[in-house]
Every structure is written in C-alpha cells, then in structure tokens.
PyMOL Python script that loads the backbone (N, CA, C, O; Angstrom):
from pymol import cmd

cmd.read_pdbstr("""\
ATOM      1  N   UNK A   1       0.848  -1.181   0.000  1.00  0.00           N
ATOM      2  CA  UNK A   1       0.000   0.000   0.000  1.00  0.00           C
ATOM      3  C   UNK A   1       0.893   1.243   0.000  1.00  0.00           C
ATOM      4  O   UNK A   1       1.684   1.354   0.937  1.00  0.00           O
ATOM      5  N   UNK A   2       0.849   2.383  -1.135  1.00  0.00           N
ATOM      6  CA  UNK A   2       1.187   3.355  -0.844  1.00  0.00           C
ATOM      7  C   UNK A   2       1.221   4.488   0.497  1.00  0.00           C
ATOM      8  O   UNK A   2       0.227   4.841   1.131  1.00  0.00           O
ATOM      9  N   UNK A   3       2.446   4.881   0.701  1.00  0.00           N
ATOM     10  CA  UNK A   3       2.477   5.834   1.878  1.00  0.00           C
ATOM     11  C   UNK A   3       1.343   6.887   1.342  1.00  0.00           C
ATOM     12  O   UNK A   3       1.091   7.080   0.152  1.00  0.00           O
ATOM     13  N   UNK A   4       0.607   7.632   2.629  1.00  0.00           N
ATOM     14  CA  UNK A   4      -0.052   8.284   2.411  1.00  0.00           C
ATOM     15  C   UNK A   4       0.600   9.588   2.717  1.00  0.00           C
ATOM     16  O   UNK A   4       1.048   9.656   3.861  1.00  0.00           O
ATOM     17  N   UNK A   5       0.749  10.564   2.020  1.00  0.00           N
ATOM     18  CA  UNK A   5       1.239  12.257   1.971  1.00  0.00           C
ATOM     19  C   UNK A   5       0.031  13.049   2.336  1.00  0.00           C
ATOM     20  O   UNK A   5      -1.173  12.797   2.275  1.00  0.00           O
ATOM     21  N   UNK A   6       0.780  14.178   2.771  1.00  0.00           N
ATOM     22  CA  UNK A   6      -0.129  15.456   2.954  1.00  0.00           C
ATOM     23  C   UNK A   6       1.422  16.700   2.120  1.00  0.00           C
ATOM     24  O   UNK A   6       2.640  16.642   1.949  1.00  0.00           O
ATOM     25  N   UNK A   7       0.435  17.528   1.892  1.00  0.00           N
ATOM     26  CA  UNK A   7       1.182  18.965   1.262  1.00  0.00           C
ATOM     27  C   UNK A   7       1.217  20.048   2.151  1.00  0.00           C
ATOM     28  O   UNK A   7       0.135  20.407   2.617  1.00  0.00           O
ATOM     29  N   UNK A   8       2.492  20.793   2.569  1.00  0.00           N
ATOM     30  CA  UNK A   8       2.727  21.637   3.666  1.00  0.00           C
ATOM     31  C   UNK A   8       4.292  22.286   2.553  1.00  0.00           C
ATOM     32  O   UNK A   8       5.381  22.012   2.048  1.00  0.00           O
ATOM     33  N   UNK A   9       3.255  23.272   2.765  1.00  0.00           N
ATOM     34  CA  UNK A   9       3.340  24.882   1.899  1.00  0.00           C
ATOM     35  C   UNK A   9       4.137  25.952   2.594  1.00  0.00           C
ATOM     36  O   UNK A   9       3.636  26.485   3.584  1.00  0.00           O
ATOM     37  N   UNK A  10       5.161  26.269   2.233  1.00  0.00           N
ATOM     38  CA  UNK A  10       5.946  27.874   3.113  1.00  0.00           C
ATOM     39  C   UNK A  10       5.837  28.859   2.013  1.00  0.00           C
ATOM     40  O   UNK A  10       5.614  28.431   0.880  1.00  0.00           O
ATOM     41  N   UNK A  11       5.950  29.950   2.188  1.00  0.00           N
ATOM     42  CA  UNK A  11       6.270  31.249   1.713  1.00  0.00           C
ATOM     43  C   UNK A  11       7.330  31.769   1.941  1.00  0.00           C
ATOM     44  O   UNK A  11       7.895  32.075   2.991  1.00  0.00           O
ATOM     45  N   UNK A  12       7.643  31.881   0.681  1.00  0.00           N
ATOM     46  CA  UNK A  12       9.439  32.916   0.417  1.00  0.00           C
ATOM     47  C   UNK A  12       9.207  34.163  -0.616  1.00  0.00           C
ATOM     48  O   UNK A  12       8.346  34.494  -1.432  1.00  0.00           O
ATOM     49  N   UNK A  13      10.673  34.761  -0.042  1.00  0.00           N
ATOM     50  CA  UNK A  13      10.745  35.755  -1.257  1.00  0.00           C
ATOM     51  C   UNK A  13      11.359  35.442  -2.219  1.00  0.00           C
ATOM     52  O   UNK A  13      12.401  34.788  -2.166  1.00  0.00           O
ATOM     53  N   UNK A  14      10.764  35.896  -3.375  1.00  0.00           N
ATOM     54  CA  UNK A  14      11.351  35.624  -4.727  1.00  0.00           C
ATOM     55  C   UNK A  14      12.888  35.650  -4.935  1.00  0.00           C
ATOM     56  O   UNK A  14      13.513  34.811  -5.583  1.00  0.00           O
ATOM     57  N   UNK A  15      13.359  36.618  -4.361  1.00  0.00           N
ATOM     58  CA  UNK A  15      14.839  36.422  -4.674  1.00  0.00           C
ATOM     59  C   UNK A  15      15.723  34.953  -3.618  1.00  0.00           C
ATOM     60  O   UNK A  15      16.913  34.664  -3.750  1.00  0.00           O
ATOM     61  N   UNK A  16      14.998  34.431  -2.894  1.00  0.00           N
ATOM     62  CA  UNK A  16      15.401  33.488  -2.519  1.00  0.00           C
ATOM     63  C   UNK A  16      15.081  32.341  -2.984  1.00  0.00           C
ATOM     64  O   UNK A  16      15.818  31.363  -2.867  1.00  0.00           O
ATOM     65  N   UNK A  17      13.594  32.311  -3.746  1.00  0.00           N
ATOM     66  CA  UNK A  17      13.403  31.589  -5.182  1.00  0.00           C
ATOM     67  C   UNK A  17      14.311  30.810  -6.239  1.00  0.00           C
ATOM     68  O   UNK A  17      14.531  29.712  -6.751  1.00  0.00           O
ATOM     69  N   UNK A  18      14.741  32.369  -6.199  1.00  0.00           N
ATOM     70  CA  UNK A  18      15.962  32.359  -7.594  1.00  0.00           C
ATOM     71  C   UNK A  18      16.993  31.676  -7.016  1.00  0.00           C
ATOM     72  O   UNK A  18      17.325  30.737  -7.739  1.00  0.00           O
ATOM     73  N   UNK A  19      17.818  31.776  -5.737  1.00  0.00           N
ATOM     74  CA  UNK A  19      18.878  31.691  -5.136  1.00  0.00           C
ATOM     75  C   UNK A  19      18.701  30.188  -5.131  1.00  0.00           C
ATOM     76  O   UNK A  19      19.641  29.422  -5.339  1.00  0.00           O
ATOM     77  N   UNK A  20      17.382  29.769  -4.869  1.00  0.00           N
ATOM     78  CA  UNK A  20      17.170  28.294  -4.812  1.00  0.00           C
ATOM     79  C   UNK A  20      17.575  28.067  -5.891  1.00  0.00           C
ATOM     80  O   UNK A  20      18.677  27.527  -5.982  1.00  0.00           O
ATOM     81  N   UNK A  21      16.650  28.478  -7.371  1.00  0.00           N
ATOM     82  CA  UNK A  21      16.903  27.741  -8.338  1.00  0.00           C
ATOM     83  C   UNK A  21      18.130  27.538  -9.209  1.00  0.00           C
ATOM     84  O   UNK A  21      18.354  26.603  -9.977  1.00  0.00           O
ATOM     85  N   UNK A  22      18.872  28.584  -8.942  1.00  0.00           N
ATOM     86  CA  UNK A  22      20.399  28.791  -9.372  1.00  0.00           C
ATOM     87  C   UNK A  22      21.254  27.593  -8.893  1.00  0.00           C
ATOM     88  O   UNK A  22      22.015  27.046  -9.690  1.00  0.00           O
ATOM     89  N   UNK A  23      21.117  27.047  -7.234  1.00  0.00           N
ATOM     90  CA  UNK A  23      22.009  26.211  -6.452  1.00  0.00           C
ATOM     91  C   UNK A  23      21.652  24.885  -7.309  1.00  0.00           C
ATOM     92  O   UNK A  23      22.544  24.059  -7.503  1.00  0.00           O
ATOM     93  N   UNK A  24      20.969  24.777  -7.578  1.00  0.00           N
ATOM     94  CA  UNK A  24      21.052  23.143  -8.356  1.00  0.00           C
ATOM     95  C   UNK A  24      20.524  21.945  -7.581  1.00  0.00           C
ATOM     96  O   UNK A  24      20.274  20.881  -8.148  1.00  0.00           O
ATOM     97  N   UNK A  25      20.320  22.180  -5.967  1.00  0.00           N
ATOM     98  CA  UNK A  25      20.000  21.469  -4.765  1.00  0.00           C
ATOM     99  C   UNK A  25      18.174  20.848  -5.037  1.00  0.00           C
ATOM    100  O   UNK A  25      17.116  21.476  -5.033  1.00  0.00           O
ATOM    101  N   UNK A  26      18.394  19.773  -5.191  1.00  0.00           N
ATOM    102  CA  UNK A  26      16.816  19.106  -4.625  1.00  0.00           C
ATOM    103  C   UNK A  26      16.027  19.667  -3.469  1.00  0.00           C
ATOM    104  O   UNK A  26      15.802  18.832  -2.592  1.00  0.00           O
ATOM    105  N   UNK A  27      15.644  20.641  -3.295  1.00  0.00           N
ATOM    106  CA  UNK A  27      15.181  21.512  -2.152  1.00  0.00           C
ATOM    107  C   UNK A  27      14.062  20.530  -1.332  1.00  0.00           C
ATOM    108  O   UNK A  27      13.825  20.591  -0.125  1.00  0.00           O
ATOM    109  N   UNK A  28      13.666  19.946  -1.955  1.00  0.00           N
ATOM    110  CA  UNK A  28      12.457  19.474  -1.565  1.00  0.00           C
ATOM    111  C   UNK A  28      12.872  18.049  -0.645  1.00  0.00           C
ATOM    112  O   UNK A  28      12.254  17.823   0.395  1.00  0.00           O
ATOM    113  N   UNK A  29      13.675  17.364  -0.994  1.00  0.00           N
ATOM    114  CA  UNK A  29      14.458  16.312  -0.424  1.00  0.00           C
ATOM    115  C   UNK A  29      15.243  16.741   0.872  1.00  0.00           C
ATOM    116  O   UNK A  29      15.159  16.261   2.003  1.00  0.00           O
ATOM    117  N   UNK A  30      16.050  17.800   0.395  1.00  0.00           N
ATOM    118  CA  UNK A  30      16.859  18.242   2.061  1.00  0.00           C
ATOM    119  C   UNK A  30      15.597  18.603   3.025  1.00  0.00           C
ATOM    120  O   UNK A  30      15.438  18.007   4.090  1.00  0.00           O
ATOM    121  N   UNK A  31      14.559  19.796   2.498  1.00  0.00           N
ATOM    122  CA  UNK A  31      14.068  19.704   3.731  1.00  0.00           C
ATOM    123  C   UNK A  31      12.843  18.950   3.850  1.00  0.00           C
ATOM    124  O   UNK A  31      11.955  19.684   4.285  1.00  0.00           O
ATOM    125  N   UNK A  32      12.515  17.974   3.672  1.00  0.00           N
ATOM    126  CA  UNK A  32      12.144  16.707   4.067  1.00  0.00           C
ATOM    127  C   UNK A  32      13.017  16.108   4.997  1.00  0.00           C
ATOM    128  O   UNK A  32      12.783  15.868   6.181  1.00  0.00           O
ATOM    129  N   UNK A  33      14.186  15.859   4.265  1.00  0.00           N
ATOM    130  CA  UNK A  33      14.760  15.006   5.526  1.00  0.00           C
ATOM    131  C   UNK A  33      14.942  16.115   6.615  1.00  0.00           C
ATOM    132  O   UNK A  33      14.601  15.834   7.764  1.00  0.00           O
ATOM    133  N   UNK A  34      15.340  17.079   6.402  1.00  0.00           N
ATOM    134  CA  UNK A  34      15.445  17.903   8.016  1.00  0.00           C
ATOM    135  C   UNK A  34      14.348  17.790   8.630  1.00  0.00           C
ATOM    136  O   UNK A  34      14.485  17.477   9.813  1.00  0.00           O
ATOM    137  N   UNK A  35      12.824  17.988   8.110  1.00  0.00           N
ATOM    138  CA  UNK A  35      11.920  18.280   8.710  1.00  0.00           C
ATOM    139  C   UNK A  35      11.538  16.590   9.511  1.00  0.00           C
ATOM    140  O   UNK A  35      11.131  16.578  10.673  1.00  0.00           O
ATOM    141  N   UNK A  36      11.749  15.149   8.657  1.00  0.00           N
ATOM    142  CA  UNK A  36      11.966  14.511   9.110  1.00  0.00           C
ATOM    143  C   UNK A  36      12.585  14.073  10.401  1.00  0.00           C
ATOM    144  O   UNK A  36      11.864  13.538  11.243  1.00  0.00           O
ATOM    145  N   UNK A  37      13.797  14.245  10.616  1.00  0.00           N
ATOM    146  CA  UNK A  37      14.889  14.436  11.362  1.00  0.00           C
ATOM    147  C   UNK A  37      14.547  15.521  12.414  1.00  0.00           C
ATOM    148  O   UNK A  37      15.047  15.169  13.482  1.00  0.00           O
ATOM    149  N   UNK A  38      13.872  16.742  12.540  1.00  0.00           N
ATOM    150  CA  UNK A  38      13.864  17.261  13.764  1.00  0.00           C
ATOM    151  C   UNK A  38      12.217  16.602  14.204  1.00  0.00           C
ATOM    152  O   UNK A  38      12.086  16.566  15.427  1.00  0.00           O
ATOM    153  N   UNK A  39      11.394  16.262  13.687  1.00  0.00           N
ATOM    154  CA  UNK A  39      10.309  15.195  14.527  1.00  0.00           C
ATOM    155  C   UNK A  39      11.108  14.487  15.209  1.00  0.00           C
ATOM    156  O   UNK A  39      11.613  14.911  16.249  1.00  0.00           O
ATOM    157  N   UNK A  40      11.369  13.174  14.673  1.00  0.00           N
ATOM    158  CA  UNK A  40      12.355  12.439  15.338  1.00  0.00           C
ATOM    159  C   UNK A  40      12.818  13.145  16.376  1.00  0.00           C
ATOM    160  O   UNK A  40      12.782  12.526  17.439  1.00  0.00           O
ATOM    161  N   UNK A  41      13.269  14.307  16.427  1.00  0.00           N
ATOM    162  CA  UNK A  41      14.126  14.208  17.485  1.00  0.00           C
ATOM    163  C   UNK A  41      13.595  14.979  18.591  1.00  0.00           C
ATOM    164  O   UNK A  41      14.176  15.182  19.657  1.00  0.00           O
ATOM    165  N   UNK A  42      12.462  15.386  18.261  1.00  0.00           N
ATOM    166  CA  UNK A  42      11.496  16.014  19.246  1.00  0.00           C
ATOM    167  C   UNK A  42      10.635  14.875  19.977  1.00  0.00           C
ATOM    168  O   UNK A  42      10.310  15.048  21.151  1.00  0.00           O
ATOM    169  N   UNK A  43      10.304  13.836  19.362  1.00  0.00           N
ATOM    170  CA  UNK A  43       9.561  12.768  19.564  1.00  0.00           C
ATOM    171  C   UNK A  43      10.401  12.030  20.868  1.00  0.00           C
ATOM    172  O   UNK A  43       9.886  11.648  21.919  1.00  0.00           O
ATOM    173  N   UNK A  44      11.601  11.958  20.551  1.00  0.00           N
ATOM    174  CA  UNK A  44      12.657  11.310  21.445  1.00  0.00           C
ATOM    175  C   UNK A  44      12.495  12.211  22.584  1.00  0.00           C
ATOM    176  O   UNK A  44      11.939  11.778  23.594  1.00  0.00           O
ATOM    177  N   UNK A  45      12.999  13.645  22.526  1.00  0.00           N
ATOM    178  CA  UNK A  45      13.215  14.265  23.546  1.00  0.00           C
ATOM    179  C   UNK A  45      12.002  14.391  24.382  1.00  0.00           C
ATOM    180  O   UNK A  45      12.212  14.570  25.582  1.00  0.00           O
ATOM    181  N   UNK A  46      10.507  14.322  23.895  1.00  0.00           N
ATOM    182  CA  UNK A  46       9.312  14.304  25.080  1.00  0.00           C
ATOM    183  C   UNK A  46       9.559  12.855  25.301  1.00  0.00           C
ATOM    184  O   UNK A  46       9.728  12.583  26.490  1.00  0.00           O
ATOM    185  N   UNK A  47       9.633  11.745  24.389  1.00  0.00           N
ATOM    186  CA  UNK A  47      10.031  10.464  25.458  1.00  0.00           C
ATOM    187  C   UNK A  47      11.265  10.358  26.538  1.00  0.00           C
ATOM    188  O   UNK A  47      11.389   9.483  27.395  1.00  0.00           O
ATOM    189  N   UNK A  48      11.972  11.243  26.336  1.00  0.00           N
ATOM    190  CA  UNK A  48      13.443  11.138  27.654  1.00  0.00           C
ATOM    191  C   UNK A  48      12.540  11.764  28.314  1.00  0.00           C
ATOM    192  O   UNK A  48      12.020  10.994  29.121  1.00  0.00           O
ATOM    193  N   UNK A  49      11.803  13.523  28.380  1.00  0.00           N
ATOM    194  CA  UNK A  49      11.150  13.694  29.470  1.00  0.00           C
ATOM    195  C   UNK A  49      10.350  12.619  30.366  1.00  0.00           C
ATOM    196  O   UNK A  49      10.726  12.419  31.520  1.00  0.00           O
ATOM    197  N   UNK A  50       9.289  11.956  29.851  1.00  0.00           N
ATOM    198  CA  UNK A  50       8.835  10.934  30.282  1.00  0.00           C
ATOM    199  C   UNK A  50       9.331  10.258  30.970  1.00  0.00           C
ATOM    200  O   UNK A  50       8.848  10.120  32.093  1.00  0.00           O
ATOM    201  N   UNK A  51      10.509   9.546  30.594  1.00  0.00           N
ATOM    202  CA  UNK A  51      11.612   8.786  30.950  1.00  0.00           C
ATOM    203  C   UNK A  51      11.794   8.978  31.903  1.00  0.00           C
ATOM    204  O   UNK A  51      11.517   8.157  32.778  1.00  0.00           O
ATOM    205  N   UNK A  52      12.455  10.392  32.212  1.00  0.00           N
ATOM    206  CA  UNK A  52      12.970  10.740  33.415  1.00  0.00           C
ATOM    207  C   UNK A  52      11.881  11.465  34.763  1.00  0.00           C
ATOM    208  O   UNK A  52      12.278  11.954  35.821  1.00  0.00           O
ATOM    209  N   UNK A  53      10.580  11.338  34.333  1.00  0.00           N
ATOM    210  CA  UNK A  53       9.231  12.053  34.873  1.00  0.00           C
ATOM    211  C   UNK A  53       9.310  10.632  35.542  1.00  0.00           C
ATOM    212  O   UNK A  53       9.914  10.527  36.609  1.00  0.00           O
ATOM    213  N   UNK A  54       8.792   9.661  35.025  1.00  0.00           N
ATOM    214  CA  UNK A  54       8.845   8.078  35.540  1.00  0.00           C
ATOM    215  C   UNK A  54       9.959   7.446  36.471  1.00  0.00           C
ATOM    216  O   UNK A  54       9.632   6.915  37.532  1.00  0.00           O
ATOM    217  N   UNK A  55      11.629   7.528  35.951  1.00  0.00           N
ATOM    218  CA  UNK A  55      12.258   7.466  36.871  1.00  0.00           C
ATOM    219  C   UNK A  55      12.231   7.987  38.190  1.00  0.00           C
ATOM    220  O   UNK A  55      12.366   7.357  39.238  1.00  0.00           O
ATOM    221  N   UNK A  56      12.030   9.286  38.021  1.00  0.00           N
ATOM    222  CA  UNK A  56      12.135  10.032  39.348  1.00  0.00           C
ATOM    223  C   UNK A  56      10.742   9.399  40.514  1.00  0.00           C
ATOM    224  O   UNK A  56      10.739   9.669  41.715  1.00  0.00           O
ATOM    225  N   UNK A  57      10.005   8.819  40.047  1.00  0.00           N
ATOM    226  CA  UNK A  57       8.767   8.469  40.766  1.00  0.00           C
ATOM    227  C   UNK A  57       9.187   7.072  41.280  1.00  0.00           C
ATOM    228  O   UNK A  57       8.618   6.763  42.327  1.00  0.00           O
ATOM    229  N   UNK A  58      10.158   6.044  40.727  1.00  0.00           N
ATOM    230  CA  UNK A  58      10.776   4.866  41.095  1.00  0.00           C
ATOM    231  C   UNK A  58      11.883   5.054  42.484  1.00  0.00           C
ATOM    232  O   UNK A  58      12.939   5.685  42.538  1.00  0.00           O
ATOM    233  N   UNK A  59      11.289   4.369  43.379  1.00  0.00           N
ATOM    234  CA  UNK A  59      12.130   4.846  45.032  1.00  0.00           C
ATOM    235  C   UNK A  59      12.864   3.018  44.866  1.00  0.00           C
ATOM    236  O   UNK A  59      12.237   1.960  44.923  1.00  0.00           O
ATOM    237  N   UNK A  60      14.448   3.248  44.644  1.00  0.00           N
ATOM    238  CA  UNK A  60      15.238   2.243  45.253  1.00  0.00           C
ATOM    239  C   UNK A  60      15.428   2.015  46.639  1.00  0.00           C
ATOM    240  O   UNK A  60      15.383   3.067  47.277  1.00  0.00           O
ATOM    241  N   UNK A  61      15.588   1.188  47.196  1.00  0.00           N
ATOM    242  CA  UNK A  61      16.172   1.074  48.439  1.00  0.00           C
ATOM    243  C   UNK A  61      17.005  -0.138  48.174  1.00  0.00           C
ATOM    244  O   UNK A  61      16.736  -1.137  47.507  1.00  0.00           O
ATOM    245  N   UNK A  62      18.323   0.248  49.003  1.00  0.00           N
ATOM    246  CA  UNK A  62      19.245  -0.410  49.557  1.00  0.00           C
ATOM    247  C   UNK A  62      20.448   0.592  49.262  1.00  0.00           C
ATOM    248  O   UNK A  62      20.354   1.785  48.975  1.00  0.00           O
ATOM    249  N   UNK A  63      21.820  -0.320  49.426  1.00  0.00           N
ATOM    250  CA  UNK A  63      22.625   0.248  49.425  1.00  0.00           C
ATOM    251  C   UNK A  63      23.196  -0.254  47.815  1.00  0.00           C
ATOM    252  O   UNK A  63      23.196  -1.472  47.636  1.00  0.00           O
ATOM    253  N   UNK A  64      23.703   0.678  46.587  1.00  0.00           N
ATOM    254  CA  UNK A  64      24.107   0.240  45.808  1.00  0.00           C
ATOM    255  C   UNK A  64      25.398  -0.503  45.577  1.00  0.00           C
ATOM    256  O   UNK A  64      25.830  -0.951  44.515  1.00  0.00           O
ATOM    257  N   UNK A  65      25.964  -0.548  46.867  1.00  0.00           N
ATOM    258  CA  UNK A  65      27.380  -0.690  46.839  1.00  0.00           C
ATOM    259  C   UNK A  65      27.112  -2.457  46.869  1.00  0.00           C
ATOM    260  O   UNK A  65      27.499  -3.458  46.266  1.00  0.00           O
ATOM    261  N   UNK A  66      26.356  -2.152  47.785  1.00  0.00           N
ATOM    262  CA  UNK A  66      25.994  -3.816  48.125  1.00  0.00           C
ATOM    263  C   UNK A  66      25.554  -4.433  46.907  1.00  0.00           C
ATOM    264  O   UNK A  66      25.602  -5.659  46.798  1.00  0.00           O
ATOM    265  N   UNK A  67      25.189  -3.808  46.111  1.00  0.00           N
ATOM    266  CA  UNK A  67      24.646  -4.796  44.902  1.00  0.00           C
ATOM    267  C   UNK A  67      25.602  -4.728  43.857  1.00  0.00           C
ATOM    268  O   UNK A  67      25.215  -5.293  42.834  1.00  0.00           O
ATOM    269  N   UNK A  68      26.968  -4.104  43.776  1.00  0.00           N
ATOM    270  CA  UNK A  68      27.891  -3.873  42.723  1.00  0.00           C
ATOM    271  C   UNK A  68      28.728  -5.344  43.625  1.00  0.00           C
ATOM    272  O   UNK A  68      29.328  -6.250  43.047  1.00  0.00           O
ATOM    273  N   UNK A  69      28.609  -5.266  44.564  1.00  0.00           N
ATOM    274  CA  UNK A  69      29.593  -6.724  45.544  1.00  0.00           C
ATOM    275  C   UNK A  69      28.774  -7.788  44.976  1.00  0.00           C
ATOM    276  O   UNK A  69      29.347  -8.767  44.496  1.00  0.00           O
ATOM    277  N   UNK A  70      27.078  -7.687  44.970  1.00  0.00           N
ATOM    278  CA  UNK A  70      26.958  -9.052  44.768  1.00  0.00           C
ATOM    279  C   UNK A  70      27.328  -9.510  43.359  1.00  0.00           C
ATOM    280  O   UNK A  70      28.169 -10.408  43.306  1.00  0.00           O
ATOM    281  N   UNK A  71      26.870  -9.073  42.283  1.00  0.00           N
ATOM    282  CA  UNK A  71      27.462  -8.605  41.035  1.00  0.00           C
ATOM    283  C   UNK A  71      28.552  -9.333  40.726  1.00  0.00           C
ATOM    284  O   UNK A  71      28.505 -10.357  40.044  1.00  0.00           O
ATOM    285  N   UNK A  72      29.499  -8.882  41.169  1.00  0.00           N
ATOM    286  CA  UNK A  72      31.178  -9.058  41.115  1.00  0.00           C
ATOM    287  C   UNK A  72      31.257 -10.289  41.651  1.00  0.00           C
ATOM    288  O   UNK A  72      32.204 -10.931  41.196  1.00  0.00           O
ATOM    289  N   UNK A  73      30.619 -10.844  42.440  1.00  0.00           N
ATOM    290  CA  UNK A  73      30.886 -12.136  43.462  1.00  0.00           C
ATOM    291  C   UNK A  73      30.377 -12.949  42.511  1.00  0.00           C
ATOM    292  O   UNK A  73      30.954 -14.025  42.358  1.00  0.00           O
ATOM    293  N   UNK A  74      29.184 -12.641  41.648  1.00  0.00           N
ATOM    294  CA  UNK A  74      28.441 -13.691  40.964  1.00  0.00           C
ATOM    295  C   UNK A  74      29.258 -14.246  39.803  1.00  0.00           C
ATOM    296  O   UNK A  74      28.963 -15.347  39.339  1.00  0.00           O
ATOM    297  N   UNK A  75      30.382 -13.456  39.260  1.00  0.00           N
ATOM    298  CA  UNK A  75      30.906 -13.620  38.169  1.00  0.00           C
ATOM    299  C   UNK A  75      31.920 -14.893  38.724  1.00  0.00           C
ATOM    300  O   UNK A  75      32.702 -15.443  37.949  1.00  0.00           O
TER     301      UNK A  75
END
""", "prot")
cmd.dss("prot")
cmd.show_as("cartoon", "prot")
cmd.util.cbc("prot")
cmd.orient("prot")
C-alpha cells in the first residue's frame, strides 16, 4: 500500500526563489529530511522527558554498593 502524503506549503521571497533555483540542490528532499529528522528528534526528547518524569517516581532502596559486591561475586 502506498504511503499516504499530505502537502505543507511555506512562503518565500522571490529572490530566494531564484537563489534556490540557481544552487542546483533538490530543495524538496533536504528539507524533508530535516523536517523529518527534527520530529524524530522532538519525539525522542518528550520520550526522555517521560523517561525521566517516571524514573524520578521509582524509590530504590538499599545500598548500591551492596549490589555492585553481589554482582562481582556472581561472576
């Protein structure tokens, strides 16, 4: 099944138009992937918030030292 698209439109000035069309660059490909690429990485960064919203609510007890000994002993 084909991916499904949507169309998302900016506004420029013409002389940056030109500047585009002069460079020779697939415009449409770079910023895709950028626009790609900063989701991603926004997506990640509210999941680390999460992450760390959740950690902080997790209460260890003991002593960690004690569990780096048992650890080491087990090997």
């Amino acid at each position: 099944m084909p991916e499904v698209t949507e169309v998302f439109t900016i506004r420029i000035s013409k002389e940056l138009k030109e500047l585009m069309k002069e460079s020779g660059i697939n415009w449409s490909n770079d910023i895709r992937g950028y626009i790609e690429a900063r989701a991603k990485s926004l997506r990640l960064h509210k999941l680390l918030g999460k992450i760390y919203k959740d950690a902080d609510k997790i209460k260890v007890k003991g002593d960690s030292s004690q569990i780096i000994r048992e650890y080491r002993d087990a090997r």
